[in-house]
BAGU-44750 format. One record per residue: residue in three letters; x, y, z of N, C-alpha, C, O in turn. Coordinates in steps of 0.02 Angstrom, whole numbers, padded with zeros to 5 digits, always signed. Layout:
<rs>
alaXYZXYZXYZXYZ...
</rs>
This chain:
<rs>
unk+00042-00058+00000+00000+00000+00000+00045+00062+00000+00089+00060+00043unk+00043+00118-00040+00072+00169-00032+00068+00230+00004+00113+00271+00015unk-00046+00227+00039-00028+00254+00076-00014+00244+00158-00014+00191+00191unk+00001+00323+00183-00007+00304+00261-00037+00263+00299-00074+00226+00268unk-00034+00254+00355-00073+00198+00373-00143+00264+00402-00143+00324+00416unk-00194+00205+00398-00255+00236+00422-00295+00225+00492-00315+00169+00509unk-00303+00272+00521-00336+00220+00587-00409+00252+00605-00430+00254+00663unk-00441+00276+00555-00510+00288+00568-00553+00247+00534-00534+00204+00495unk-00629+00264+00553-00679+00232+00488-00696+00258+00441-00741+00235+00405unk-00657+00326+00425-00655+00352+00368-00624+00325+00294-00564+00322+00307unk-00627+00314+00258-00586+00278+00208-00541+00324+00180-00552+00384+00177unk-00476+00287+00155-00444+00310+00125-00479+00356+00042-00519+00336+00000unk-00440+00423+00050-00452+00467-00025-00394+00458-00037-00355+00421-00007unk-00382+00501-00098-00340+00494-00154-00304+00565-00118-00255+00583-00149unk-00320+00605-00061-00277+00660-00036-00239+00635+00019-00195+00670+00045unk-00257+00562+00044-00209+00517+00115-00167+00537+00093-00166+00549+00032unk-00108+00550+00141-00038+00547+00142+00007+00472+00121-00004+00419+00150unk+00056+00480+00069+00080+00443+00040+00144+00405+00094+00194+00438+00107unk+00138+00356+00112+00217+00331+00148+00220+00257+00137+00190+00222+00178unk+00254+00226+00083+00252+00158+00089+00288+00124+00143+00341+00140+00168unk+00241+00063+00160+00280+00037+00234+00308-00033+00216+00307-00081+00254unk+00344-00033+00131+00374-00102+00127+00415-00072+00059+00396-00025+00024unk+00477-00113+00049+00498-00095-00021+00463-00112-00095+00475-00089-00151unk+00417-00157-00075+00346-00183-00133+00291-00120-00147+00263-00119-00201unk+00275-00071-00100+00251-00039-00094+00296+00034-00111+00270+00076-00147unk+00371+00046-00082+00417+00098-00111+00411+00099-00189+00415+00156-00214unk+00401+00043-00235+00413+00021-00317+00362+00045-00360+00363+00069-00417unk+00296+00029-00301+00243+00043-00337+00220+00118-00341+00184+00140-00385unk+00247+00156-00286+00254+00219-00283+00303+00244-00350+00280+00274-00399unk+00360+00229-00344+00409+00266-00385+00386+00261-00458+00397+00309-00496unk+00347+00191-00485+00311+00197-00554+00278+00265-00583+00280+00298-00634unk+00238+00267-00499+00167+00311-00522+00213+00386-00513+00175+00431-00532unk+00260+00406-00499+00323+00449-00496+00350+00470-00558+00355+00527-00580unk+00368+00409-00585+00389+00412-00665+00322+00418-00698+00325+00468-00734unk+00266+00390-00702+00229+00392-00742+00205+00464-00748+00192+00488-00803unk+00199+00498-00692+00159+00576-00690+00218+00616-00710+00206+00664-00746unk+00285+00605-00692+00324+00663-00732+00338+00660-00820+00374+00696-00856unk+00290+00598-00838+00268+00602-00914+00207+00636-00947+00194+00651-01005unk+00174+00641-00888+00107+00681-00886+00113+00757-00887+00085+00800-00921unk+00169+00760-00829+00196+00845-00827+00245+00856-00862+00240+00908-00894unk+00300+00824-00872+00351+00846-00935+00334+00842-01023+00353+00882-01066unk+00302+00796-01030+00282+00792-01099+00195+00795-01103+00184+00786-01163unk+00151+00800-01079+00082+00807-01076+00052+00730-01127+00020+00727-01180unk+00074+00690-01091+00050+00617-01110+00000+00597-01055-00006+00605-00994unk-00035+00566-01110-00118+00567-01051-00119+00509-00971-00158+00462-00965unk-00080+00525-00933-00069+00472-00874-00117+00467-00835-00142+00521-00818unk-00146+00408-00809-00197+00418-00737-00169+00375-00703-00157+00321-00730unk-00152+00384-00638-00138+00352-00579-00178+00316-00557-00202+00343-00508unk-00215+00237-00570-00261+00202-00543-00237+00149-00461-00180+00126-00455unk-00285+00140-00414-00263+00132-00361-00311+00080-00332-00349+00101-00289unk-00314+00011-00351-00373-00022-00355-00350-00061-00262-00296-00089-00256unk-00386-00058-00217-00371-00082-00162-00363-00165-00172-00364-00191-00228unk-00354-00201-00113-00346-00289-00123-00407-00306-00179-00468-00299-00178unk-00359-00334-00228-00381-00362-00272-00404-00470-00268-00358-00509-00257unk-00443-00485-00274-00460-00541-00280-00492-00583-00339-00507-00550-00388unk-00505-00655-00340-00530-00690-00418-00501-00734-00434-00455-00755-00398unk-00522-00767-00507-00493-00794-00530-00405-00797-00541-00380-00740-00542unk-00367-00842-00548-00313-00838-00578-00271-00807-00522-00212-00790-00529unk-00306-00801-00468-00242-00759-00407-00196-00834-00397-00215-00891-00409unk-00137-00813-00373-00101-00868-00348-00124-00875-00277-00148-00828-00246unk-00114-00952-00244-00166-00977-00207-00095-00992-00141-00114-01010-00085unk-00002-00979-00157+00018-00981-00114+00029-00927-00083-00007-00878-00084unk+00102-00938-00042+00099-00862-00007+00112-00821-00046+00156-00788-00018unk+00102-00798-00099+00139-00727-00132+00055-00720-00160+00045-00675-00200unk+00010-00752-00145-00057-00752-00170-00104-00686-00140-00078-00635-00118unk-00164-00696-00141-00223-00626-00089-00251-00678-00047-00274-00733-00063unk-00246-00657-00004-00296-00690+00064-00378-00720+00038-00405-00760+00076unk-00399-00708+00002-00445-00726-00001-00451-00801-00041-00478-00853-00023unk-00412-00781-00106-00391-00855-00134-00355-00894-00098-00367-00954-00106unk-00301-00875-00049-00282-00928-00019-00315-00966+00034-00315-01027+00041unk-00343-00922+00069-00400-00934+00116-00459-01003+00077-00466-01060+00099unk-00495-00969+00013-00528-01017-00015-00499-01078-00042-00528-01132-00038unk-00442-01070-00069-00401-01120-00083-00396-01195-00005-00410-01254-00009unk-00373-01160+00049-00354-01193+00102-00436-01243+00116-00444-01304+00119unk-00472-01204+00122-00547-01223+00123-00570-01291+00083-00587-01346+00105unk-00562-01266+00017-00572-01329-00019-00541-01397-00020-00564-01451-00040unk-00458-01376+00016-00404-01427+00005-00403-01453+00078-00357-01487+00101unk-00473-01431+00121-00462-01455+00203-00408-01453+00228-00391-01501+00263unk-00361-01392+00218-00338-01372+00254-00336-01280+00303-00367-01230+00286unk-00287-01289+00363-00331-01235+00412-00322-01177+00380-00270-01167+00349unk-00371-01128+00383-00354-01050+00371-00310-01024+00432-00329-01023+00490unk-00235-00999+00403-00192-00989+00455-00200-00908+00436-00197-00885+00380unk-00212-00872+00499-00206-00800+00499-00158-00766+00547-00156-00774+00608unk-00126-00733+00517-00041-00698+00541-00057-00656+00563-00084-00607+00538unk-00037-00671+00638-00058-00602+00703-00117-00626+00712-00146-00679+00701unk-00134-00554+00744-00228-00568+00798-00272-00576+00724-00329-00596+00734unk-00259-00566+00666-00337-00549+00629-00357-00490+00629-00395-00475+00582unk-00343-00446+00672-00416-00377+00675-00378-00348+00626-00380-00290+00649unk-00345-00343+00577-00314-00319+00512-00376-00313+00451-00406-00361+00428unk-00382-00263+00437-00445-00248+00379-00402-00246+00339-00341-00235+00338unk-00472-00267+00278-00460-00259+00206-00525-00230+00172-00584-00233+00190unk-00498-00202+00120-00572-00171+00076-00555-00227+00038-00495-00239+00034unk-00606-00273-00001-00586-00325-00028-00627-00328-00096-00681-00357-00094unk-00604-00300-00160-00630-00291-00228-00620-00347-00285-00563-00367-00299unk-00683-00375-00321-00675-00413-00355-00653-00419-00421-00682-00375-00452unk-00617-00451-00460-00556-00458-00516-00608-00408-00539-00609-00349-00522unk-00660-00443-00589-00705-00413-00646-00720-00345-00616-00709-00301-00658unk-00743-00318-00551-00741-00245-00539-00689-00212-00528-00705-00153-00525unk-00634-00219-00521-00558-00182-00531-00560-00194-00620-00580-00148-00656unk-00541-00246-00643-00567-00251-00731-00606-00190-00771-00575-00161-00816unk-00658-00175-00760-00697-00137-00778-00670-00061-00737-00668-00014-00777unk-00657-00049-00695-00617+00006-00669-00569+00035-00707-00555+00093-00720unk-00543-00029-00723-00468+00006-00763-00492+00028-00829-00494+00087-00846unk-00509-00022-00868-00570+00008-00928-00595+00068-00922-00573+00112-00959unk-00650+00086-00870-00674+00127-00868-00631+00202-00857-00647+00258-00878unk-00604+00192-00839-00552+00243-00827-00485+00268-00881-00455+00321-00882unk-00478+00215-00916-00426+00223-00966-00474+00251-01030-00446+00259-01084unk-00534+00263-01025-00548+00300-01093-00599+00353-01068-00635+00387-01105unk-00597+00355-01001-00608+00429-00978-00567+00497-00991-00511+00500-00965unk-00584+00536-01019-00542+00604-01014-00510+00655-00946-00461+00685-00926unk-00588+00634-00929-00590+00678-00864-00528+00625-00814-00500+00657-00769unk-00511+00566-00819-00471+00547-00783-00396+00563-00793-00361+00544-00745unk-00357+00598-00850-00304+00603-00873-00281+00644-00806-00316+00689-00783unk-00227+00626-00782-00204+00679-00740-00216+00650-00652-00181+00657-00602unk-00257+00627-00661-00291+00603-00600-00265+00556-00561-00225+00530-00599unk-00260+00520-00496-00244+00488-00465-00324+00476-00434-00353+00519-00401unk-00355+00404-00452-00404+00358-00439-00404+00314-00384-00350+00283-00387unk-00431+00298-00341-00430+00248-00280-00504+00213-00329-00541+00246-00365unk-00508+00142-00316-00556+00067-00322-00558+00019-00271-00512-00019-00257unk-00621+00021-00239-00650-00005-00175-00700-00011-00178-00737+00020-00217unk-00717-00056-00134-00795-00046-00083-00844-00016-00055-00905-00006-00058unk-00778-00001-00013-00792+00065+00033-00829+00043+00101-00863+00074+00142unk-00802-00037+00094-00831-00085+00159-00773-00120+00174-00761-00160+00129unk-00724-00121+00231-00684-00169+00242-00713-00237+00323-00748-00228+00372unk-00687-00277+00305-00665-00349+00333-00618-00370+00385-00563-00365+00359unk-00614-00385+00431-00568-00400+00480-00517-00463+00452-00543-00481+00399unk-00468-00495+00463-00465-00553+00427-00499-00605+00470-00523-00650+00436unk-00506-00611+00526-00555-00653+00563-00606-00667+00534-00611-00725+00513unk-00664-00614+00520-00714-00620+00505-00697-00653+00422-00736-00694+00398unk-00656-00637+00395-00659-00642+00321-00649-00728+00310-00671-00764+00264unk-00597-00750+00381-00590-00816+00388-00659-00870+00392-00671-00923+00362unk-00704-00824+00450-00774-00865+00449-00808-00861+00386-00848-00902+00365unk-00790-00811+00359-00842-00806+00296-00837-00870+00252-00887-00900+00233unk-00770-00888+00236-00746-00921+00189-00757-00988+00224-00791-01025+00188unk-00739-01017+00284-00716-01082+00310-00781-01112+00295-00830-01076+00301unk-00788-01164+00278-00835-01226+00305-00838-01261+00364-00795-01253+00408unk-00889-01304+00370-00925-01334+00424-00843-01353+00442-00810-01334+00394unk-00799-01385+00495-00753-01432+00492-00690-01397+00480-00642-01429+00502unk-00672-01328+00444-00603-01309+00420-00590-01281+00495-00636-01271+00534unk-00530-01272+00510-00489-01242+00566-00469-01190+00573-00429-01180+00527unk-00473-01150+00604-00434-01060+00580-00393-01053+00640-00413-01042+00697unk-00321-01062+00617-00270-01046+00679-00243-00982+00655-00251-00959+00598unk-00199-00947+00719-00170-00900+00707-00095-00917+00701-00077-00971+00724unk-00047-00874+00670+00006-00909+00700+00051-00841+00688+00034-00792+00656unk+00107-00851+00720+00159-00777+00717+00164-00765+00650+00170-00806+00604unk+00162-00671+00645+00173-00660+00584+00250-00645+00571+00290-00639+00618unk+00268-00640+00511+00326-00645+00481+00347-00597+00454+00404-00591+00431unk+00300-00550+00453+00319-00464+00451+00285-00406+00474+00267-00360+00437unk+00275-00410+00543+00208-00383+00583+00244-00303+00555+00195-00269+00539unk+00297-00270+00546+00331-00212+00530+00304-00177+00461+00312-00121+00437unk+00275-00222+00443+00252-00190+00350+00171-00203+00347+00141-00181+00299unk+00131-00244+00405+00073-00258+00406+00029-00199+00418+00038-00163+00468unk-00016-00188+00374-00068-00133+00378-00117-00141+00421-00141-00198+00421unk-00139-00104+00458-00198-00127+00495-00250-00129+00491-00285-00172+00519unk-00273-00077+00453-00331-00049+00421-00332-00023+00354-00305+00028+00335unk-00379-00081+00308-00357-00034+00230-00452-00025+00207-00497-00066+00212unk-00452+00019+00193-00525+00057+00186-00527+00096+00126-00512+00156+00129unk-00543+00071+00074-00539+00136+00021-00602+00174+00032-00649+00152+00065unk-00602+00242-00003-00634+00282-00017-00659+00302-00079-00640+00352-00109unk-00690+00273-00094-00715+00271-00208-00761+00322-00218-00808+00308-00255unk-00760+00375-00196-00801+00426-00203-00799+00473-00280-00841+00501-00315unk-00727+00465-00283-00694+00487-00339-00706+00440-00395-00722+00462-00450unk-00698+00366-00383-00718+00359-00441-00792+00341-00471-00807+00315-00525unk-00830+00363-00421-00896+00364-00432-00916+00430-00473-00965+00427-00510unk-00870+00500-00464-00904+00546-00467-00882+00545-00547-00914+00562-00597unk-00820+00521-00540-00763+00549-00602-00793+00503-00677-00801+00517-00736unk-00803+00445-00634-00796+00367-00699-00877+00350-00700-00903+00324-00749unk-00931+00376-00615-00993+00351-00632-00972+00252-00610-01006+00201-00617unk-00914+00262-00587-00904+00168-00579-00920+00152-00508-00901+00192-00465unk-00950+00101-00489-00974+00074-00427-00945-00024-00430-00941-00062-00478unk-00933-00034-00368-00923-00104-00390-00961-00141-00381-00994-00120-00333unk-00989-00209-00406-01042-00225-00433-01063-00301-00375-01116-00307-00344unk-00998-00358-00372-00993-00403-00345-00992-00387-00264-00943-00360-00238unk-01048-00405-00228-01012-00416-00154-00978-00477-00155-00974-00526-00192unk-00948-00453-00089-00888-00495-00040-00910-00605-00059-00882-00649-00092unk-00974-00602-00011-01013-00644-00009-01024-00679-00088-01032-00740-00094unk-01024-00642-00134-01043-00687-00203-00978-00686-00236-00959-00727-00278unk-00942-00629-00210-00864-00642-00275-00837-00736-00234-00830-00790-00262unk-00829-00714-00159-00818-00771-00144-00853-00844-00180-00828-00899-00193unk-00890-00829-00184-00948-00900-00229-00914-00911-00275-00878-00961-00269unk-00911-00880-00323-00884-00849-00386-00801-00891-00383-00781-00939-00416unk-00772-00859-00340-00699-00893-00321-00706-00973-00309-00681-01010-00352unk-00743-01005-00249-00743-01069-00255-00763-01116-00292-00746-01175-00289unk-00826-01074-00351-00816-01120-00413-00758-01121-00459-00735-01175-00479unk-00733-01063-00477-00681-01085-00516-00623-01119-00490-00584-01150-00526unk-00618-01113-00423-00547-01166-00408-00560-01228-00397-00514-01267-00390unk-00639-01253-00395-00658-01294-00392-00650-01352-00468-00639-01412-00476unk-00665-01288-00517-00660-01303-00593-00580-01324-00591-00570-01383-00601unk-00541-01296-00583-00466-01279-00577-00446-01339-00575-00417-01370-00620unk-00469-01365-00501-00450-01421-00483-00479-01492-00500-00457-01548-00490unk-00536-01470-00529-00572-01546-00561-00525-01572-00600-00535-01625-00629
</rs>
């Protein structure tokens, strides 16, 4: 995440203060760095898009994966949903096809040239709760030490106000059905 960390129930805008708290997050900053001094040095049409946790099809299901596929993944394969640290860690949690259509929608907007876009919910998830959501009758949800409590966000909340006003875009899938959505296809995956 690039920006600050957040600790209200306000969601993150596109005016949060910028501080990445990992070098994965320093990279993704310095792109959108280079990309806008192409916007301001040569007037090439750039938009800064900022789609919060992304989930879906085709995510990778180990650790370099999104919590949610791995989570569903573990589920199906009966094994435990392991969650790093206490859990009370939010996520705004957006589905492939509505980040998809975001980016679309936004790359042949005008009014977006120039702009820096946030894509969300505008509802975040504990990972606890996100664990019950997903587990079945029988799956296990342990916690176990995390492995980089120093770069862990605590609260990620977007704020899509902007791209409601700008793009007219809303996201379409809840939490509850993208998940559906996810365990058939890994289900397909794995047939």
């Amino acid at each position: 995440m690039v920006y600050d960390m957040a600790d209200s129930e306000v969601g993150i805008d596109e005016t949060h203060p910028v501080q990445p708290a990992s070098p994965y997050a320093g990279t993704k900053l310095a792109a959108e760095n280079l990309a806008e001094s192409y916007y301001h040095g040569f007037d090439l049409p750039v938009t800064i898009l900022r789609p919060f946790n992304t989930y879906g099809p085709y995510q990778k299901t180990g650790m370099a994966g999104g919590v949610v596929s791995i989570f569903t993944s573990r589920d199906l394969d009966d094994e435990p949903l392991k969650i790093f640290g206490e859990g009370t860690q939010t996520r705004d949690l957006l589905y492939a096809t509505d980040c998809a259509r975001f980016i679309v929608d936004a790359t042949f907007a005008d009014a977006a040239i120039g702009e820096v876009i946030n894509a969300g919910t505008g509802r975040d998830i504990s990972i606890n709760d996100l664990a019950e959501l997903i587990a079945t009758e029988g799956t296990e949800i342990t916690h176990v030490e995390h492995h980089h409590p120093q770069s862990e966000v605590q609260k990620l909340l977007c704020d899509p106000t902007k791209a409601s006003e700008l793009l007219g875009w809303e996201p379409q899938i809840s939490l509850d059905e993208g998940v559906t959505q996810l365990r058939k296809w890994l289900n397909t995956e794995e047939a």
